[in-house]
mmCIF file of the N, C-alpha and C atoms, coordinates in Angstrom:
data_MODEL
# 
_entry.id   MODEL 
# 
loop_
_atom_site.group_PDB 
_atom_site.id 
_atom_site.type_symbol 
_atom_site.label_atom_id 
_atom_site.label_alt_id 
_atom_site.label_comp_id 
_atom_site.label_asym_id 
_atom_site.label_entity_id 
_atom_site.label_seq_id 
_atom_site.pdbx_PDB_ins_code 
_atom_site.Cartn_x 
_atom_site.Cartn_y 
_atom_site.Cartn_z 
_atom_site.occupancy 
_atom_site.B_iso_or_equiv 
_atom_site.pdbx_formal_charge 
_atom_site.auth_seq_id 
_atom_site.auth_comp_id 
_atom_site.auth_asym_id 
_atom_site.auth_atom_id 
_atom_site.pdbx_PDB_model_num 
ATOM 1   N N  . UNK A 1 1  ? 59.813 133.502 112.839 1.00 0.00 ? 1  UNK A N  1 
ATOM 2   C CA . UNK A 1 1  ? 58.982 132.333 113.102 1.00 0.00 ? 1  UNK A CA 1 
ATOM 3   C C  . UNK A 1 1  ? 59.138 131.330 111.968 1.00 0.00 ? 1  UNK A C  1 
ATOM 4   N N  . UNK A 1 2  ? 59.310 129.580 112.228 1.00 0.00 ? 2  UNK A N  1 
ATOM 5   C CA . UNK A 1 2  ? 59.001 129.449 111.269 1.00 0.00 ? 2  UNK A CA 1 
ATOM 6   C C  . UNK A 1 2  ? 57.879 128.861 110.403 1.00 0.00 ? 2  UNK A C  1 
ATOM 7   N N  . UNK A 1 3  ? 57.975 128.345 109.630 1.00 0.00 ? 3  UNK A N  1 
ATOM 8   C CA . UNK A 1 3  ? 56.506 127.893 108.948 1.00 0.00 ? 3  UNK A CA 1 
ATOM 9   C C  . UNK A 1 3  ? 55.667 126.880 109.368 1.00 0.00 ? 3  UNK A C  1 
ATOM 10  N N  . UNK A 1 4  ? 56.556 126.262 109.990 1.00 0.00 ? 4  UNK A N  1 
ATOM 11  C CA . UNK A 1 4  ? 55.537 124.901 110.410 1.00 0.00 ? 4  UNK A CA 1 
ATOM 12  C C  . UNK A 1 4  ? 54.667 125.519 111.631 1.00 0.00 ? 4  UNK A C  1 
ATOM 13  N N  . UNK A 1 5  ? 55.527 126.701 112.209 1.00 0.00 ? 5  UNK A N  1 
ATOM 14  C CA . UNK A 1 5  ? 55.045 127.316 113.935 1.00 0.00 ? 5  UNK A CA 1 
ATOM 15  C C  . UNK A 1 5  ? 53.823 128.013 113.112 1.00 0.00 ? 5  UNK A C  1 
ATOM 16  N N  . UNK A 1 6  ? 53.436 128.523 112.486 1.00 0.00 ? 6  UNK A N  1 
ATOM 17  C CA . UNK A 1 6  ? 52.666 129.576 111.083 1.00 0.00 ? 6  UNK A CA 1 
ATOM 18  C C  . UNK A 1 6  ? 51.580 128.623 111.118 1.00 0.00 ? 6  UNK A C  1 
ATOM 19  N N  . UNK A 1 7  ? 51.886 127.647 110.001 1.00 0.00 ? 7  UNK A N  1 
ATOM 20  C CA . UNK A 1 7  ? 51.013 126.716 109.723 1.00 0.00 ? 7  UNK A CA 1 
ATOM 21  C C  . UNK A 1 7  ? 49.910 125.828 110.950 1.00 0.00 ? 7  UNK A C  1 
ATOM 22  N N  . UNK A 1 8  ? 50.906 125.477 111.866 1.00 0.00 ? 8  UNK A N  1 
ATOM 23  C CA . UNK A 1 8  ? 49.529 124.964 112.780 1.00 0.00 ? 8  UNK A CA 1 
ATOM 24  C C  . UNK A 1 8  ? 49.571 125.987 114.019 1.00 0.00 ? 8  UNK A C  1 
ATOM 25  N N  . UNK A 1 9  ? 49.838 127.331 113.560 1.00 0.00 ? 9  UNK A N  1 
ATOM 26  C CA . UNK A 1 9  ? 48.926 127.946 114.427 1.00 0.00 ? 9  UNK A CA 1 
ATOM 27  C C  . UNK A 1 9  ? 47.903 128.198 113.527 1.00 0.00 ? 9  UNK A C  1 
ATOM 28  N N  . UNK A 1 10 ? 47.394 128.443 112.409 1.00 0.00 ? 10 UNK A N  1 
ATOM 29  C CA . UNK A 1 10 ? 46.546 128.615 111.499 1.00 0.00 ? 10 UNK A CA 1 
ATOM 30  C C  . UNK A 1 10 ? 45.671 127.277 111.677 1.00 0.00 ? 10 UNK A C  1 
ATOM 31  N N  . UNK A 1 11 ? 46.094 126.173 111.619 1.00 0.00 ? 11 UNK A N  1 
ATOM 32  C CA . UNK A 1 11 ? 45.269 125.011 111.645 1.00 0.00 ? 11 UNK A CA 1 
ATOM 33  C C  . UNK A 1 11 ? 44.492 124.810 113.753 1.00 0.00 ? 11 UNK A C  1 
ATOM 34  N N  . UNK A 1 12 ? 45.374 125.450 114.225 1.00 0.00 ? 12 UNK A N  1 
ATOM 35  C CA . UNK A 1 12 ? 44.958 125.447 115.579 1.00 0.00 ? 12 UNK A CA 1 
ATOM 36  C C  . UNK A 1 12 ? 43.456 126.259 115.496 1.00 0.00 ? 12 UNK A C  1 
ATOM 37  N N  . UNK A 1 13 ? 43.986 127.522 114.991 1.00 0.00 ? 13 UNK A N  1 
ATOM 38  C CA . UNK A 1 13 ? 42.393 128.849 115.318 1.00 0.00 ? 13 UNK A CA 1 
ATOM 39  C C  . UNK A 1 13 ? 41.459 127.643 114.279 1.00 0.00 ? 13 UNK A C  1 
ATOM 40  N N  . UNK A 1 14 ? 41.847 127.394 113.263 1.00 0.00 ? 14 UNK A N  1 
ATOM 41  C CA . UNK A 1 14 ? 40.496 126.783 112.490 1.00 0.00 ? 14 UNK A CA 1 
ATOM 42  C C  . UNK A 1 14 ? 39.765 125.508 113.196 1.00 0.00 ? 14 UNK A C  1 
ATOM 43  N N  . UNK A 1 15 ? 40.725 124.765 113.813 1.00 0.00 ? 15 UNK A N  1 
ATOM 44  C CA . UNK A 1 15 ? 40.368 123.773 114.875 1.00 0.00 ? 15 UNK A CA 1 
ATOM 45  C C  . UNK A 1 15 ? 39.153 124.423 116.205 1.00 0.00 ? 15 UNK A C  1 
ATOM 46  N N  . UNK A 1 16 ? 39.468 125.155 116.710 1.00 0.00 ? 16 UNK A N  1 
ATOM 47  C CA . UNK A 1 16 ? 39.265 125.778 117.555 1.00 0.00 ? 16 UNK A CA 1 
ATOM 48  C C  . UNK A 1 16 ? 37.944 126.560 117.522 1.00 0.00 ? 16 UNK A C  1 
ATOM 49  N N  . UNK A 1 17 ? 37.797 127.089 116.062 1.00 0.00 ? 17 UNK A N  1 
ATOM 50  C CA . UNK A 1 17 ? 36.445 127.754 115.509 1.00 0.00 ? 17 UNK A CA 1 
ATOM 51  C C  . UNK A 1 17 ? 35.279 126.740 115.384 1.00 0.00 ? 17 UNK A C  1 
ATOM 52  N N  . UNK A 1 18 ? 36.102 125.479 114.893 1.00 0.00 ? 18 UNK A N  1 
ATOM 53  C CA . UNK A 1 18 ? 35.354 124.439 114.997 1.00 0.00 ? 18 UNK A CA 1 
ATOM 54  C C  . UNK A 1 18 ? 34.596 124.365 116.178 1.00 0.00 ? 18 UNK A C  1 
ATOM 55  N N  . UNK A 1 19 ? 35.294 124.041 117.007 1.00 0.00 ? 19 UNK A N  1 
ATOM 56  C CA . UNK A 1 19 ? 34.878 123.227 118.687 1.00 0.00 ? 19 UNK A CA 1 
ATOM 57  C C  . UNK A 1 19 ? 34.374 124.191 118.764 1.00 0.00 ? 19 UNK A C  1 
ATOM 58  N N  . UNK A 1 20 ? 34.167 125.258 118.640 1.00 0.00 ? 20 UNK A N  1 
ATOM 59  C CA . UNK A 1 20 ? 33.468 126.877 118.800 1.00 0.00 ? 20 UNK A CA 1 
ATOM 60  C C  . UNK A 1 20 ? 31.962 126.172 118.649 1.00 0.00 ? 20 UNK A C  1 
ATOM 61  N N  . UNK A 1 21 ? 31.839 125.860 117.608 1.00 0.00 ? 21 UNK A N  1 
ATOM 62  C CA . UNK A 1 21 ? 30.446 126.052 116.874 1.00 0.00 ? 21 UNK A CA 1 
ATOM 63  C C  . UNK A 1 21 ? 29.675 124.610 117.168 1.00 0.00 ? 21 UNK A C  1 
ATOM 64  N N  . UNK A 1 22 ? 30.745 123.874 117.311 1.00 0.00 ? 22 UNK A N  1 
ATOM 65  C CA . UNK A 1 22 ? 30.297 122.224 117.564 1.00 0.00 ? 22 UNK A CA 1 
ATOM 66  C C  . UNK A 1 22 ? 29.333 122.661 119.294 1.00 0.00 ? 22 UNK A C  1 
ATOM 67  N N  . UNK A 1 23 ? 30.433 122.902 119.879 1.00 0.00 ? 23 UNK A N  1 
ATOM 68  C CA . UNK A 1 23 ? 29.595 123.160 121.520 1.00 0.00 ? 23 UNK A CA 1 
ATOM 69  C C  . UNK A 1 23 ? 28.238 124.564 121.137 1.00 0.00 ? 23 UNK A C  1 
ATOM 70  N N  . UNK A 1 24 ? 28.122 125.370 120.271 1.00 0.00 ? 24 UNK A N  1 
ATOM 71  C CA . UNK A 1 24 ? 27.242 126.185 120.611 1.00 0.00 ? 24 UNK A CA 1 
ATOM 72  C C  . UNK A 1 24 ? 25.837 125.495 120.014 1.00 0.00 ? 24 UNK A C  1 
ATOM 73  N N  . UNK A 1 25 ? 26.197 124.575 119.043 1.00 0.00 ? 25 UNK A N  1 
ATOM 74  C CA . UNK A 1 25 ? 24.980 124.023 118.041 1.00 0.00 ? 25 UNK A CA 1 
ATOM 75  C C  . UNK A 1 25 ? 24.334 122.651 119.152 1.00 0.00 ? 25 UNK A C  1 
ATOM 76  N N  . UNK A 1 26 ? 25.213 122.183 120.058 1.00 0.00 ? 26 UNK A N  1 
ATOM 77  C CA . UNK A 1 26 ? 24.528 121.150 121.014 1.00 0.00 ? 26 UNK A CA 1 
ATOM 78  C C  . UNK A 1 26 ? 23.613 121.858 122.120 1.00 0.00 ? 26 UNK A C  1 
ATOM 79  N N  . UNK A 1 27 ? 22.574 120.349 122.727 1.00 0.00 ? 27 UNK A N  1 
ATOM 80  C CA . UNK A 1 27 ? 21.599 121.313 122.911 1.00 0.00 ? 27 UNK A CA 1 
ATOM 81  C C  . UNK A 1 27 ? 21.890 121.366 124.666 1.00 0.00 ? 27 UNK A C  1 
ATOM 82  N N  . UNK A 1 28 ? 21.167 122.143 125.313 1.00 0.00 ? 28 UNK A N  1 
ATOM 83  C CA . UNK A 1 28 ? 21.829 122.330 126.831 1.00 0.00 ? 28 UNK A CA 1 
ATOM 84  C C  . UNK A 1 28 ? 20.971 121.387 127.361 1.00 0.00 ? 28 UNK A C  1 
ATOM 85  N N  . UNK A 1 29 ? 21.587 121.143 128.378 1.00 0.00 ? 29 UNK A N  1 
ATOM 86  C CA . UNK A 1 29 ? 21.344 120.108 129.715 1.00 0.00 ? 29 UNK A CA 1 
ATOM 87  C C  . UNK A 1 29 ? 20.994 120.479 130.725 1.00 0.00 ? 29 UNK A C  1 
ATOM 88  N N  . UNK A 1 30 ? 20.139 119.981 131.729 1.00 0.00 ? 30 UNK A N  1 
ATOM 89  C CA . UNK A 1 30 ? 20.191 120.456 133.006 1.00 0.00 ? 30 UNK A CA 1 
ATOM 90  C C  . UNK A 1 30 ? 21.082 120.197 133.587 1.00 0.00 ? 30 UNK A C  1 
ATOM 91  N N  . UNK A 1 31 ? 21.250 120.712 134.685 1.00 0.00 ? 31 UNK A N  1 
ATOM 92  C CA . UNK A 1 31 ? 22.854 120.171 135.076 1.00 0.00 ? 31 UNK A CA 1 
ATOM 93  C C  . UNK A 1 31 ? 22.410 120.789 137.055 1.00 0.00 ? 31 UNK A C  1 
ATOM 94  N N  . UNK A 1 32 ? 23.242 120.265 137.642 1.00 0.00 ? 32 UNK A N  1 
ATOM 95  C CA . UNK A 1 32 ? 23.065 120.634 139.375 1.00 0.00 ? 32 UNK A CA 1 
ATOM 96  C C  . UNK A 1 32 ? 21.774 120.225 139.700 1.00 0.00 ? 32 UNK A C  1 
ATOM 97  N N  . UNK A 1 33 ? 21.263 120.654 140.493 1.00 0.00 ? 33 UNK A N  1 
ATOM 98  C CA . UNK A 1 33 ? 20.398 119.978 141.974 1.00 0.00 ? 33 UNK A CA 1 
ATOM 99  C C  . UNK A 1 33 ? 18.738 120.199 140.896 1.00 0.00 ? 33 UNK A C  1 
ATOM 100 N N  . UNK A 1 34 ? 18.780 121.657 140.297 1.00 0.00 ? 34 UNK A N  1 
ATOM 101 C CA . UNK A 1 34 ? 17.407 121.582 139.328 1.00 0.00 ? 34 UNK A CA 1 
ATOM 102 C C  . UNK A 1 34 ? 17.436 120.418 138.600 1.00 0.00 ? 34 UNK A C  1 
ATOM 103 N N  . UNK A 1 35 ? 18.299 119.761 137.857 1.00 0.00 ? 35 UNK A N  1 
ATOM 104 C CA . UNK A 1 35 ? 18.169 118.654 136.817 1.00 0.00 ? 35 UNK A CA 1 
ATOM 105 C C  . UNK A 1 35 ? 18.177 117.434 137.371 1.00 0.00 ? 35 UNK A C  1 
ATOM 106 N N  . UNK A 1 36 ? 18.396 117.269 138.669 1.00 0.00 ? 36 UNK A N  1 
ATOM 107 C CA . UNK A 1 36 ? 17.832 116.170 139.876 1.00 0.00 ? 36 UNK A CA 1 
ATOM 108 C C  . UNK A 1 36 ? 16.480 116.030 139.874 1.00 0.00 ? 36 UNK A C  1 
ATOM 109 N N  . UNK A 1 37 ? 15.811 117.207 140.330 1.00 0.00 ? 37 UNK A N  1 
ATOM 110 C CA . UNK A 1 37 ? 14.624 116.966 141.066 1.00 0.00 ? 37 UNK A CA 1 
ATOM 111 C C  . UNK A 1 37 ? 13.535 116.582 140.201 1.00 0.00 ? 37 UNK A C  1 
ATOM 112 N N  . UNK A 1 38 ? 13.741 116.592 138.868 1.00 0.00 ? 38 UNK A N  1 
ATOM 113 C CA . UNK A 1 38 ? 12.754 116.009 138.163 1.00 0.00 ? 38 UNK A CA 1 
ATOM 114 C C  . UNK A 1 38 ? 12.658 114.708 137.913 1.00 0.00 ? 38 UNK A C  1 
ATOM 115 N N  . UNK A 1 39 ? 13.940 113.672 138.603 1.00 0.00 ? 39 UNK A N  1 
ATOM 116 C CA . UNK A 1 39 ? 13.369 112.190 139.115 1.00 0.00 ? 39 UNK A CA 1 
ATOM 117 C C  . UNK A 1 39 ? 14.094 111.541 138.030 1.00 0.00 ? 39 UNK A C  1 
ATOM 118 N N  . UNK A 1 40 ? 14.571 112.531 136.927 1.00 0.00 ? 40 UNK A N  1 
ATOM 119 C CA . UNK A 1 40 ? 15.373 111.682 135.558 1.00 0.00 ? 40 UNK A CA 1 
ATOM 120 C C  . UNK A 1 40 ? 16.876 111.544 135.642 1.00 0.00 ? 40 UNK A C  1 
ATOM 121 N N  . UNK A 1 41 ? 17.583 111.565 137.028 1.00 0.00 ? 41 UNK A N  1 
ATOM 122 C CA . UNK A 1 41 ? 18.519 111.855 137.317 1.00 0.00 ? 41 UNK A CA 1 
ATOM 123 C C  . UNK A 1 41 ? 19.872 110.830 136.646 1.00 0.00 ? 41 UNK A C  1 
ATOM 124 N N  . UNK A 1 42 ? 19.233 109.685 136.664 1.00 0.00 ? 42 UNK A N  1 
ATOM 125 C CA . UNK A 1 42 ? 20.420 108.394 136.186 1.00 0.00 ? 42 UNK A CA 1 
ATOM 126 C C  . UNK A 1 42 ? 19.137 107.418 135.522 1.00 0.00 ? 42 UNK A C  1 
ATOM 127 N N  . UNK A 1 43 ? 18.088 107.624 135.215 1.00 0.00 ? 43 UNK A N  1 
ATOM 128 C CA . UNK A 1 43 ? 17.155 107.078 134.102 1.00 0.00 ? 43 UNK A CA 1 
ATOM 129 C C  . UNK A 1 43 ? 17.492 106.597 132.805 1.00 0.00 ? 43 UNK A C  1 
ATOM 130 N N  . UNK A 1 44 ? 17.647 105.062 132.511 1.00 0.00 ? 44 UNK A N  1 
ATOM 131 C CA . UNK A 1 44 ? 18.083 105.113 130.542 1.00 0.00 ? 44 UNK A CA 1 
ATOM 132 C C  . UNK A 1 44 ? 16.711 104.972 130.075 1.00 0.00 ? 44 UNK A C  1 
ATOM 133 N N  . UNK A 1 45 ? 16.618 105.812 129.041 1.00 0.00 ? 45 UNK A N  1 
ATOM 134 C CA . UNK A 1 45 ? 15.816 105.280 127.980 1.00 0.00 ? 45 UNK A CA 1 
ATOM 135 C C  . UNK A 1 45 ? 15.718 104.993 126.797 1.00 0.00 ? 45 UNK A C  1 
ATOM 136 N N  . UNK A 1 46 ? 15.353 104.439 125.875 1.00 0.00 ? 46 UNK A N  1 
ATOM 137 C CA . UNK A 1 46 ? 15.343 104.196 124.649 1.00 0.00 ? 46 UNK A CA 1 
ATOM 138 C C  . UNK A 1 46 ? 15.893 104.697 124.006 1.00 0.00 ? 46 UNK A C  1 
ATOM 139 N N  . UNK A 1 47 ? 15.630 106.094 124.020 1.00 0.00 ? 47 UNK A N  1 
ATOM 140 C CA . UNK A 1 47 ? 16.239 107.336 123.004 1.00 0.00 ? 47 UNK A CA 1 
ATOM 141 C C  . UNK A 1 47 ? 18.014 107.258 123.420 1.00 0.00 ? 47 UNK A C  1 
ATOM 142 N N  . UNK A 1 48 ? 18.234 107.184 124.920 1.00 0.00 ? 48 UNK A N  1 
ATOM 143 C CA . UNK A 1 48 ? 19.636 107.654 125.732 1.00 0.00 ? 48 UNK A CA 1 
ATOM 144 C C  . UNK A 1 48 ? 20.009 105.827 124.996 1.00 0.00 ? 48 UNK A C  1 
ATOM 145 N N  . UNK A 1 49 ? 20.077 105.318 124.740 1.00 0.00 ? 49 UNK A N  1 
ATOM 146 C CA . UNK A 1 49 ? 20.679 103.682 124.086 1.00 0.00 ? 49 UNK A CA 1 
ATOM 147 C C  . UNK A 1 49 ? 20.849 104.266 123.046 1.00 0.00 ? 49 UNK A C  1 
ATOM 148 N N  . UNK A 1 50 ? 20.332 104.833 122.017 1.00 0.00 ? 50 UNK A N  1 
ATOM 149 C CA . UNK A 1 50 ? 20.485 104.849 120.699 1.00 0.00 ? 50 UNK A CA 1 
ATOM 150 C C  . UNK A 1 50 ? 21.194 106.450 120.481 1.00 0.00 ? 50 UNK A C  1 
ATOM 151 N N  . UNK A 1 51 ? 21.405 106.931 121.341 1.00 0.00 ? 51 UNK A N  1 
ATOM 152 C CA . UNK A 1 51 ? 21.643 108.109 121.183 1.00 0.00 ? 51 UNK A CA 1 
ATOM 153 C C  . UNK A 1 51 ? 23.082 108.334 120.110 1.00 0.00 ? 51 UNK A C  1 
ATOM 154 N N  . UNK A 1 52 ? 23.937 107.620 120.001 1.00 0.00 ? 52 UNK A N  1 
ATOM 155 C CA . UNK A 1 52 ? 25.093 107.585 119.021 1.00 0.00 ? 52 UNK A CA 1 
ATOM 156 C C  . UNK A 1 52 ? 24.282 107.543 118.001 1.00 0.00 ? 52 UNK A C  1 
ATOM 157 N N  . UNK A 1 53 ? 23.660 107.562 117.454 1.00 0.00 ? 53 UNK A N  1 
ATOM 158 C CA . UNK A 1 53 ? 23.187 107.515 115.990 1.00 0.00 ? 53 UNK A CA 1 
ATOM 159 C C  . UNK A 1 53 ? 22.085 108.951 115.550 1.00 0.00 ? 53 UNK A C  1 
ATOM 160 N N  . UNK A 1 54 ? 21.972 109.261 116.706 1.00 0.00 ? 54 UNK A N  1 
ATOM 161 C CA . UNK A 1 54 ? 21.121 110.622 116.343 1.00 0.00 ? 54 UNK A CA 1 
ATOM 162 C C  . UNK A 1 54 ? 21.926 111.360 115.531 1.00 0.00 ? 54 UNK A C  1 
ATOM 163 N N  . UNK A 1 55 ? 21.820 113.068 115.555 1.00 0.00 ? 55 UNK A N  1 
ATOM 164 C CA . UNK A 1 55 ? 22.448 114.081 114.918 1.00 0.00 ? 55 UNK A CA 1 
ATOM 165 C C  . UNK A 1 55 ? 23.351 114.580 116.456 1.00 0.00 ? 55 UNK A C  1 
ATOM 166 N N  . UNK A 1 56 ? 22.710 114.532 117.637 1.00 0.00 ? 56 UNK A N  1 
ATOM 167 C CA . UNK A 1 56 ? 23.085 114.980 118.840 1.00 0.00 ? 56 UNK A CA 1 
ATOM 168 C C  . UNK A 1 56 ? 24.741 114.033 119.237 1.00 0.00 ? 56 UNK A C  1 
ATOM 169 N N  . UNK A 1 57 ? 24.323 112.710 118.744 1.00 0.00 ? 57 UNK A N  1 
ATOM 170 C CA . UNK A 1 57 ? 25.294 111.735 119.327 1.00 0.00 ? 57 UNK A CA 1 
ATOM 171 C C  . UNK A 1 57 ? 26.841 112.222 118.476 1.00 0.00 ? 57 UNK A C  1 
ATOM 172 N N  . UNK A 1 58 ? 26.270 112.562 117.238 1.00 0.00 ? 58 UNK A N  1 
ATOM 173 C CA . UNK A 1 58 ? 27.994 112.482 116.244 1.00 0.00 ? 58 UNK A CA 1 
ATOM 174 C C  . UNK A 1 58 ? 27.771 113.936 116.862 1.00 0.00 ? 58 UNK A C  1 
ATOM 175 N N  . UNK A 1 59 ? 27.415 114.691 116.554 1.00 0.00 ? 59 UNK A N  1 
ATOM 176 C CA . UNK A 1 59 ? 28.006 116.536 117.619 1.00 0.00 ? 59 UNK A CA 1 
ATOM 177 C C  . UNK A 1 59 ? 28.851 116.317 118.332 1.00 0.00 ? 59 UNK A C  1 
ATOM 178 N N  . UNK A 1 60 ? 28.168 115.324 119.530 1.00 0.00 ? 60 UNK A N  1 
ATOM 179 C CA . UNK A 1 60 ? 29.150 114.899 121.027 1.00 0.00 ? 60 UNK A CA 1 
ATOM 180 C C  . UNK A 1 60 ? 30.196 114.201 120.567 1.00 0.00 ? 60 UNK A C  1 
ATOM 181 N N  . UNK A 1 61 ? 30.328 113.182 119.965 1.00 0.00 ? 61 UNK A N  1 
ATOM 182 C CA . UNK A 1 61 ? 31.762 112.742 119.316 1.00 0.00 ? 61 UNK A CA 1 
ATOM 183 C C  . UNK A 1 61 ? 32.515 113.650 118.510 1.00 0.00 ? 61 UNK A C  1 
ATOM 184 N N  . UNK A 1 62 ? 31.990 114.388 117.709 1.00 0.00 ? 62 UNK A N  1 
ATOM 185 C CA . UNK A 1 62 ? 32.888 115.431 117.271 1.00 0.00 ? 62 UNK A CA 1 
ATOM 186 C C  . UNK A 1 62 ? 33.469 116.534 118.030 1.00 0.00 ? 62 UNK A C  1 
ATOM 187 N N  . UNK A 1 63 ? 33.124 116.577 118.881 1.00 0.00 ? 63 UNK A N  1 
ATOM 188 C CA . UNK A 1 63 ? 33.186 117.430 120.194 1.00 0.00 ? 63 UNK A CA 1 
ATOM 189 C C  . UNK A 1 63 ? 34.375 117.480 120.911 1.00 0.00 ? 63 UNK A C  1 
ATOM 190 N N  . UNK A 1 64 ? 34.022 115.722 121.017 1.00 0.00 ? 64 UNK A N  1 
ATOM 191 C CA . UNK A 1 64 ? 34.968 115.138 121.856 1.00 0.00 ? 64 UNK A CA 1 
ATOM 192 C C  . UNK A 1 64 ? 36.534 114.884 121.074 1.00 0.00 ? 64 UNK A C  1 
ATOM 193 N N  . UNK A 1 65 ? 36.665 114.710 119.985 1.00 0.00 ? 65 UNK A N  1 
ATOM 194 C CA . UNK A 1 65 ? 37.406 114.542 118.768 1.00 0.00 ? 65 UNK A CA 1 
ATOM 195 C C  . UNK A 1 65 ? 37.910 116.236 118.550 1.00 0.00 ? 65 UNK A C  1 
ATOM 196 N N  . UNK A 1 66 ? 37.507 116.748 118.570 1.00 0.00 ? 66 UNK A N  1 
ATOM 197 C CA . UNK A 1 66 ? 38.072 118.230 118.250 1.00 0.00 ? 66 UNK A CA 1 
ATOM 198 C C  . UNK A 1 66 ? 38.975 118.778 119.638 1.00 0.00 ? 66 UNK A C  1 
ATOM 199 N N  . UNK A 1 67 ? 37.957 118.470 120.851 1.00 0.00 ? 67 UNK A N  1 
ATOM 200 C CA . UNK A 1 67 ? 38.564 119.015 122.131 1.00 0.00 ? 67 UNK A CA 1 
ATOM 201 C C  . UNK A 1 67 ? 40.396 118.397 122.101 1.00 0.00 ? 67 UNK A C  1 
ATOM 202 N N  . UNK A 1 68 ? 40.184 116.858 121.808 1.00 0.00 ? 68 UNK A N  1 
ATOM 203 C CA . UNK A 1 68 ? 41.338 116.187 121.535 1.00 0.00 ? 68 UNK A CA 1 
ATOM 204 C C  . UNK A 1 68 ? 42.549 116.212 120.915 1.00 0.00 ? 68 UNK A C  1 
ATOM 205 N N  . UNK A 1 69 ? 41.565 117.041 119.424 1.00 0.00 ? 69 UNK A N  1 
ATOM 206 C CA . UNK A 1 69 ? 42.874 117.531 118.760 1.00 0.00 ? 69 UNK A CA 1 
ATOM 207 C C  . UNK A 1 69 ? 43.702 118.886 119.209 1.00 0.00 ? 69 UNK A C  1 
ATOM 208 N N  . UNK A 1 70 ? 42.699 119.337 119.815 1.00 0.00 ? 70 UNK A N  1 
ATOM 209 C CA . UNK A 1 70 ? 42.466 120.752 120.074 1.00 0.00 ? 70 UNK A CA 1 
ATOM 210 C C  . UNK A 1 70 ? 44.413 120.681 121.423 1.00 0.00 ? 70 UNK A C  1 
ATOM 211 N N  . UNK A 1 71 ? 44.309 119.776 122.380 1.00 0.00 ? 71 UNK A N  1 
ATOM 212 C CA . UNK A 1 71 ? 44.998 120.071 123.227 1.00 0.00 ? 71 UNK A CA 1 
ATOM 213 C C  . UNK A 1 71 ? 46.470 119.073 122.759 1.00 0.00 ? 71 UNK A C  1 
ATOM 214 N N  . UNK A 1 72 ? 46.121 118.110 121.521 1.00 0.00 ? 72 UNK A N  1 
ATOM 215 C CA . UNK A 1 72 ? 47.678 117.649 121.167 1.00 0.00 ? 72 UNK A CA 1 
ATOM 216 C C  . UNK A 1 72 ? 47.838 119.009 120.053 1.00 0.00 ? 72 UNK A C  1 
ATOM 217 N N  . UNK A 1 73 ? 46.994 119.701 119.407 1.00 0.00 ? 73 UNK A N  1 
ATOM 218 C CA . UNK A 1 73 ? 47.926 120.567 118.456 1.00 0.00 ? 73 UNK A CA 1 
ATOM 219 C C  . UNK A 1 73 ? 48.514 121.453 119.561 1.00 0.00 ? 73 UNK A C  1 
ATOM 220 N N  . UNK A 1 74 ? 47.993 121.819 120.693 1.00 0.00 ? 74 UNK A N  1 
ATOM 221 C CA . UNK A 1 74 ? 48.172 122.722 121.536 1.00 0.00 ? 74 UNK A CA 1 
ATOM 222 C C  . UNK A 1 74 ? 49.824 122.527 122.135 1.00 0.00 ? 74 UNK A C  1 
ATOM 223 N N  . UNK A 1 75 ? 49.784 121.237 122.930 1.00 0.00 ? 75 UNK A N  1 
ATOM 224 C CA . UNK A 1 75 ? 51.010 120.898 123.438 1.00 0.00 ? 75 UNK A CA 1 
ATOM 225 C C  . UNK A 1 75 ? 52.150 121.083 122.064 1.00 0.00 ? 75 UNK A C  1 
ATOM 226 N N  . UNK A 1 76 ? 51.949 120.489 120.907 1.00 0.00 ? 76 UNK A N  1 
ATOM 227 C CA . UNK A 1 76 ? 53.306 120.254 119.923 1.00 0.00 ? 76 UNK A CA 1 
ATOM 228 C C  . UNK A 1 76 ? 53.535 121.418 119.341 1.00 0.00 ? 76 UNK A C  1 
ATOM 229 N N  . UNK A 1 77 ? 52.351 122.847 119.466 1.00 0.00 ? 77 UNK A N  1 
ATOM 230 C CA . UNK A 1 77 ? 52.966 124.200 119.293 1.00 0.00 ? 77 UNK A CA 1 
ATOM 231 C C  . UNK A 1 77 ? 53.988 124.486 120.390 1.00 0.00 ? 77 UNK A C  1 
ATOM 232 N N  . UNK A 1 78 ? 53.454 124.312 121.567 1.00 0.00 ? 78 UNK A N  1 
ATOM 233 C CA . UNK A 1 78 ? 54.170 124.448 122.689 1.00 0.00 ? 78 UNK A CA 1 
ATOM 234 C C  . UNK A 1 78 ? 55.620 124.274 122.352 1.00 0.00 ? 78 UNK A C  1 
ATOM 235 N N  . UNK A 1 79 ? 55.938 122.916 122.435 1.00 0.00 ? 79 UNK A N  1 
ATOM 236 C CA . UNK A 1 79 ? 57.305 122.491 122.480 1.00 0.00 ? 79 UNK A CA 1 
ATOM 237 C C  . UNK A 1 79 ? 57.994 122.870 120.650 1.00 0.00 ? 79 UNK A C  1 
ATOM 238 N N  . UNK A 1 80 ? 57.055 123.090 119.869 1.00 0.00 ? 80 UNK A N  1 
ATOM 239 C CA . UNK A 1 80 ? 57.854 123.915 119.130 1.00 0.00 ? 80 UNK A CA 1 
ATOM 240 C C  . UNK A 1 80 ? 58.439 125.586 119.108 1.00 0.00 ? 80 UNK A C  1 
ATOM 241 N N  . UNK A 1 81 ? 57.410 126.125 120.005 1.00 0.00 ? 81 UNK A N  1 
ATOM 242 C CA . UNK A 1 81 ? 57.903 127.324 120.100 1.00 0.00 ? 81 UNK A CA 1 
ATOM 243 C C  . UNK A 1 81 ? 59.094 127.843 121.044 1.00 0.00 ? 81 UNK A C  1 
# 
């Protein structure tokens, strides 16, 4: 193998441990027909506008930023291996 294939597979799992912990530390959602019926279905409010600036909002961007890196380190192991 060689080193660079080594190296970001090592940087892949640490990537990866990341997005691990990023998705377990966010908080859950309702989601399907239960998280309808309580009428808040497509509702903005105050809090949902400002929400990028919470602690919740950078999670979800980091989230989203990791998932990202997560599938280009993925592909350029690929085509190196």
């Amino acid at each position: 193998m060689s080193t660079l294939y080594i190296i970001l597979s090592v940087v892949l799992a640490l990537a990866c441990l990341c997005m691990i912990t990023a998705i377990l530390l966010q908080k859950k959602r309702q989601a399907g027909f239960s998280g309808n019926v309580g009428g808040m279905s497509g509702d903005k409010t105050y809090f949902d506008k400002n929400k990028a600036r919470t602690a919740e909002g950078r999670l979800e961007r980091w989230t989203k930023l990791l998932g990202a890196f997560f599938m280009i380190l993925s592909l350029v192991i690929g085509f190196i291996a």
